[in-house]
N, C-alpha and C positions, 0 to 999 in steps of 0.2 A: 381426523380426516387425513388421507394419504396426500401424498403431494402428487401436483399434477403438473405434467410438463409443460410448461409454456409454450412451445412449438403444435401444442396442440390445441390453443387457445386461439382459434379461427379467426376474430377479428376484434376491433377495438370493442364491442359489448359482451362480448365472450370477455374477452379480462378482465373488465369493468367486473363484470357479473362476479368473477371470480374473488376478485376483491372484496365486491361486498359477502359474498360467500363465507369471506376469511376470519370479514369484521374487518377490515384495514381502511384507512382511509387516506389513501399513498396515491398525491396529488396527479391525475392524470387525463392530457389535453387528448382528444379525439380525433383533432386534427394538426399534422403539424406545420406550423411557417415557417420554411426556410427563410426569410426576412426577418422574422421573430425574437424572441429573446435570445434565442441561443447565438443568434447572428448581432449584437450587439457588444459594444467594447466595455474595456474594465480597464478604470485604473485600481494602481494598488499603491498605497502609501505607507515606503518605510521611513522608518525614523531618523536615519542616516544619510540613505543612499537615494534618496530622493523618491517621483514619483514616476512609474512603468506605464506605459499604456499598450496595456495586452487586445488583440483584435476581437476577437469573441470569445463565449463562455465555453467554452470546451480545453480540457485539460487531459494529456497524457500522463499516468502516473507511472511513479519509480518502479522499474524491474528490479529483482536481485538475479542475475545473471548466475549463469552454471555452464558457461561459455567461453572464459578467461582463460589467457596462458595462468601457467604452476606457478609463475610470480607477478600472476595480478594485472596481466597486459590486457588489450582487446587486441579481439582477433577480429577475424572475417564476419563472422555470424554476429558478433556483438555489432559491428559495421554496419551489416544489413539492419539490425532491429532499430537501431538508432535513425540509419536513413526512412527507414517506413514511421518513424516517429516524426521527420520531420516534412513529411508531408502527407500526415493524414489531417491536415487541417484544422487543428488544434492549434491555438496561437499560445500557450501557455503549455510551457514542457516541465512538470513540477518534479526535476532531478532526474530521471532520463535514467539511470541506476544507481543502484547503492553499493556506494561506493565504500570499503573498509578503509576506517582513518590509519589501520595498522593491519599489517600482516595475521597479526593472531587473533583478531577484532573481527575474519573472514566469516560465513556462515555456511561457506564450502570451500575448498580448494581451489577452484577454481573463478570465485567469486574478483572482480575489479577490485586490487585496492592500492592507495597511494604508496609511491615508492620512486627511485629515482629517476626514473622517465617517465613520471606523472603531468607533470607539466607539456611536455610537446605530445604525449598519448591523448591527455582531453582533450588540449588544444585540438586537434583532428580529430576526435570524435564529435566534438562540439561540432567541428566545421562541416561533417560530414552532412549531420543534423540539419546545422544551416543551409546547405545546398541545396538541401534534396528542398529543402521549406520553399526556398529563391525558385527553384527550378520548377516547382509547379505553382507557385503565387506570385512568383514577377518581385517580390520584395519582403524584407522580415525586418520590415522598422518597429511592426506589431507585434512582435516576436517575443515571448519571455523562457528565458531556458535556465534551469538550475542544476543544481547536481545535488543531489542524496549523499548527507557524508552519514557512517553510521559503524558501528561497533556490536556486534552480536552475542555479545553478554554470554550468559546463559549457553547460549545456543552456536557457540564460537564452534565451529570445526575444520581448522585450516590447513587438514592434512586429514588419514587417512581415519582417524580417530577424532571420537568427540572430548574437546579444551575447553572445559565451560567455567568462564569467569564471572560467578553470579555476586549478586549483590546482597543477598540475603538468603539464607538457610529458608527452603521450602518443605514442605512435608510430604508436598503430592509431586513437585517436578522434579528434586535431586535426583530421584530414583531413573527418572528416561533421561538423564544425563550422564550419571556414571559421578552426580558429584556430591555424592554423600563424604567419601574422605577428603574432601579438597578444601580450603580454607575460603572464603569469602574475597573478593578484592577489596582493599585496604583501602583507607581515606587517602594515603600516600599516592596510591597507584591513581585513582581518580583525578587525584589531582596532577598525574601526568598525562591521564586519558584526556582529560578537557586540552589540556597545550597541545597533544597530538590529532582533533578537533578544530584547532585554530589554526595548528598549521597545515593543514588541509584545506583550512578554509582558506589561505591563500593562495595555494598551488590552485586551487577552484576560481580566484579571480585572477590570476596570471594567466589561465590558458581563458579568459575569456568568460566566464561564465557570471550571468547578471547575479544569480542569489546561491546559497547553501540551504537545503534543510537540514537541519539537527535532529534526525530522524527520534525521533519519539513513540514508538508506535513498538506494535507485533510482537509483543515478550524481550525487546533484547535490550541492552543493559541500559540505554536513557528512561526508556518504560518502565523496566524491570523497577529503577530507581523509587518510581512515582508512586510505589505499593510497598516499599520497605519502613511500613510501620515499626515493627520490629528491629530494624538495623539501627545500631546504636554510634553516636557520635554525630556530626555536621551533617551527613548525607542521609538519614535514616529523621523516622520519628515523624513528627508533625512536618504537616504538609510543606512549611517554610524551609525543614530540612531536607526532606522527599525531591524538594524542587530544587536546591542548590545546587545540583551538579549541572544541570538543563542553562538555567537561571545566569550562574557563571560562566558557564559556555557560548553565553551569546551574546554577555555583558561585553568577553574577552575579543571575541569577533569581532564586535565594534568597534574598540579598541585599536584592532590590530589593524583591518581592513574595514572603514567607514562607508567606503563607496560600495560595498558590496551590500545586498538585503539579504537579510535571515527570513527564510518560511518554518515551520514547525509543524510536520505529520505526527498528528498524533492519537494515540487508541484512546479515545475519547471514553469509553467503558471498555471493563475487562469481565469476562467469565468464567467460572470456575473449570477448570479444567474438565474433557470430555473425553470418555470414553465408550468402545462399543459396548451395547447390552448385549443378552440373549439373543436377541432377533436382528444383532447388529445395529441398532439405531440408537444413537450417540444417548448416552448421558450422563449428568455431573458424576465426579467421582466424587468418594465419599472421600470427607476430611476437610482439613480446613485452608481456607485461600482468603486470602487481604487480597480484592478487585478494585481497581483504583476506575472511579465512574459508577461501581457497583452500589447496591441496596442490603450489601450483606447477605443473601439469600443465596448467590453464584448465578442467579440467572435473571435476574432485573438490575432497573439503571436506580443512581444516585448521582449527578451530575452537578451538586455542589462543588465539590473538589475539581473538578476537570475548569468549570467553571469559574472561580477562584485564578486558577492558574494561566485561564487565556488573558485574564484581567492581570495579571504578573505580566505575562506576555506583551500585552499592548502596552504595558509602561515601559517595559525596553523597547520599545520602538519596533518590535515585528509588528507587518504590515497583512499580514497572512499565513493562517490554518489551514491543513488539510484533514479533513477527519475520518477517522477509520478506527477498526476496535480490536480490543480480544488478538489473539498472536495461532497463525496458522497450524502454529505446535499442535496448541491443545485445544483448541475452541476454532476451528476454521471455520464453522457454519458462519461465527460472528461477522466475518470480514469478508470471506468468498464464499455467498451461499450458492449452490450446488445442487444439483438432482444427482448426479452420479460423483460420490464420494473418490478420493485421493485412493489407488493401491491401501496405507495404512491407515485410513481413515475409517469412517461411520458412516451409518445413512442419517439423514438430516433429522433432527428429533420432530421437525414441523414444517409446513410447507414452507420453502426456501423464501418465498415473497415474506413472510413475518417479520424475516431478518431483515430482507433488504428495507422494509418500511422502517423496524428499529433504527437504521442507519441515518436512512434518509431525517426520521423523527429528530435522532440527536443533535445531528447537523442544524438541522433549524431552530432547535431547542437555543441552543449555542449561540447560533448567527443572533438571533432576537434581543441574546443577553449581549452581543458585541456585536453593534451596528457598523462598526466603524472598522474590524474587521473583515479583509474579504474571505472568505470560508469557503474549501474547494469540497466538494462531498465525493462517496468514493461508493463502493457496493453495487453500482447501477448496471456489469454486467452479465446478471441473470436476468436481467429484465426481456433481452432480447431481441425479439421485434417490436417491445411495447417501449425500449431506453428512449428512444428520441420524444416520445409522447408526455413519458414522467419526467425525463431533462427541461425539457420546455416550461413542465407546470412548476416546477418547482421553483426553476430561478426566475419565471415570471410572478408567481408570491413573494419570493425575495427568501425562499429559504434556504438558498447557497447563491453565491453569485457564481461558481464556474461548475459545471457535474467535469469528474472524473473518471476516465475509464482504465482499466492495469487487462484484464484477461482479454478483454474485447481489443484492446488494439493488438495482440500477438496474432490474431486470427483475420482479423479488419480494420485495420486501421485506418482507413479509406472514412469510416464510418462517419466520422465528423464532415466530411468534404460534399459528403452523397448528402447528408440533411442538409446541410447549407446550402447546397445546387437545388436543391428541391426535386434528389434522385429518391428511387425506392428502395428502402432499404434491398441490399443482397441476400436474400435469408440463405443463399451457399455459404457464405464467408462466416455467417454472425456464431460465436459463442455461443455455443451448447453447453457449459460448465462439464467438459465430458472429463476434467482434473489431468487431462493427461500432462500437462505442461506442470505441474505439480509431482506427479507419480513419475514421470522421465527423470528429476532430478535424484528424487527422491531413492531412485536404483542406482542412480550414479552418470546418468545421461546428460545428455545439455539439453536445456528445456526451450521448450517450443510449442507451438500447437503442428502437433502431429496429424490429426485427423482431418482438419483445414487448409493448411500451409505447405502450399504445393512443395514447398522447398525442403520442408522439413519429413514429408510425405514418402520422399523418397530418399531420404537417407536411410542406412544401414542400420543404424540407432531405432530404426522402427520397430524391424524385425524384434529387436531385442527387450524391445519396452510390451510390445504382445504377450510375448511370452512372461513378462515380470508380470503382467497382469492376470494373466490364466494360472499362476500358482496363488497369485493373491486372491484373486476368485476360490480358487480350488479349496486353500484355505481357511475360506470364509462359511466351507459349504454352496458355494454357488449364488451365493444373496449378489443382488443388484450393485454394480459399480462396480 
């Protein structure tokens, strides 16, 4: 069955319908209360740092910025998305960007990363955050704001050329990296990547900031870690070793900085890498991939292992997950599903709602095995004009306590504030998945939602990113996206 736009699904029995269309059974209320669950509070309890009390279930999740000065600073633009973070009425900002714990750890040139004026840089971006929150809610005592530390593996490119410091010899990714002659990073080197990790994670609570996530997630080198079956020595092998480096990492945290909470983003399942067919529509490449979450097959779950590891988790005393899957590299349907694919992308191998059900499925799967866990879910904006309907049902089940939005807030971040007031959704504003904020970076742009975002609409970088797209079409033959 093709996939069908959602903007084209007229009203709540039109999606309904579609759904059961699909076979899905992706929890969704009819009608929504702004009073309701999504308007109720959460605490979260770390092990250390005591207990947060966030205002409601709504969560802005981490950007990776393509927006940064050439050594790691914010600019103006990074300003603005931060201030539009803190008051789109999410009381829970779960790291606000991903920040690189080192320079060559970037996943673009331009990307935030710690360095010697890290400290008074968040500090002000934090506060910028804060203000905008203050300034349209009168108070941010409900307030929980983190910062994303994280390291890009694999996928490192902190100059003009890709630096990819992976964790294990691949057979299907070395080759889109360039890192078939390059050696693996070392158990040495790890073990200086976790201290450069901690010590970010204090420059994180020196300029203010309540928690760190140790990002985990999207292909790069903590994730990468979780699926080096094959890598050999402490950091490799069974699952005890897979997790050492994570594991240590937040043991060290505590350690160092007590009063701060650890959260953990993490690709709950992975898929075998994707590429386009024939007819341009994604699928597995051939060959072999270790998918941590996986069922062996590259494209179904096994969520023992992931499983297993949030129970590791909750013994170190994190307090809260954020779950998401698969790495935008190679499997982007998994994590941003889409109607109109990335410039280097595919078309979706099935309608984009499949995925986002898988996500939402995992996440509850999870939550049920750790009650005691608060679980932020993430995938929810291709849903569209139907997200506030499936946010509500779901955390009214109980299977996430906060939904998560990352592409819907660069176009609407308001989104949370309008359900809460009991406004109608904007459908000008809302997330079309049109990739462009994606394919912008992807040419070399600073990313943004260009089609939306009146700010971004009329910058010069437009003009420029059309044309990256009409060779990428042309390319393609003219297929869709």
């Amino acid at each position: 069955m093709a996939p069908v736009q959602v903007r084209r699904l007229a009203d709540a029995a039109a999606f309904a319908g579609h759904l059961a269309s699909l076979g899905l059974d992706l929890p969704f209320d009819h009608q929504v209360d702004p009073s309701g669950p999504l308007a109720d509070g959460l605490a979260v309890h770390d092990g250390t740092a005591g207990t947060f009390n966030v205002g409601n279930r709504w969560t802005i999740l981490p950007m990776e910025g393509w927006d940064g000065t050439s050594d790691g600073r914010p600019t103006d633009l990074v300003r603005r998305r931060w201030a539009r973070f803190g008051g789109s009425g999410a009381k829970l900002v779960w790291g606000g960007e991903a920040v690189a714990v080192t320079p060559e750890g970037r996943a673009n040139p331009n990307q935030l990363c710690i360095g010697p004026d890290s400290p008074g840089d968040l500090a002000d971006l934090r506060g910028v955050l804060v203000d905008a929150h203050v300034e349209r809610f009168g108070s941010a005592d409900d307030l929980l704001v983190g910062l994303q530390l994280t390291h890009s593996g694999r996928w490192a490119r902190p100059g003009s050329d890709a630096a990819p410091r992976t964790a294990y010899r691949h057979p299907l990714l070395d080759g889109r990296v360039g890192a078939g002659g390059q050696s693996v990073v070392s158990d040495d080197d790890l073990e200086g990547l976790s201290g450069d990790f901690v010590e970010a994670a204090v420059v994180a609570h020196d300029a203010g900031f309540a928690f760190v996530d140790v990002k985990a997630c999207h292909g790069y080198l903590v994730h990468e870690l979780l699926s080096g079956v094959g890598r050999p020595g402490p950091f490799g092998g069974d699952l005890v070793g897979r997790t050492r480096f994570l594991r240590r990492t937040v043991e060290a945290i505590r350690h160092r900085v007590p009063g701060l909470a650890v959260g953990v983003r993490l690709s709950a399942f992975d898929l075998a890498p994707h590429v386009a067919g024939p007819d341009g529509t994604g699928v597995p490449e051939e060959g072999a991939h270790h998918a941590f979450g996986g069922d062996g097959t590259g494209v179904g779950l096994d969520l023992t292992e992931p499983d297993r590891l949030l129970g590791m988790l909750a013994d170190l005393g994190v307090g809260m997950v954020c779950v998401t899957a698969g790495s935008p590299y190679y499997c982007p349907h998994a994590q941003r599903p889409a109607y109109f694919p990335p410039s280097d992308g595919y078309l979706p191998p099935h309608d984009p709602l499949v995925d986002v059900a898988r996500l939402v499925d995992a996440a509850a799967d999870l939550k049920s095995r750790h009650p005691g866990l608060v679980v932020v879910g993430s995938g929810y904006s291709y849903l569209q004009e139907w997200l506030p309907n499936v946010a509500q049902a779901v955390v009214a089940r109980g299977d996430v306590d906060s939904v998560g939005i990352g592409r819907m807030a660069l176009s609407y971040p308001d989104l949370p504030a309008d359900v809460l007031a009991g406004l109608q959704v904007d459908r000008r504003r809302l997330c079309r998945t049109f990739s462009d904020c994606t394919t912008a970076p992807r040419n070399g742009l600073v990313s943004g939602c260009y089609p939306l975002d009146p700010h971004y609409k009329a910058m010069p970088e437009r003009v420029e990113l059309t044309l990256a797209k009409r060779a990428a079409e042309s390319s393609r033959g003219g297929r869709r996206g």
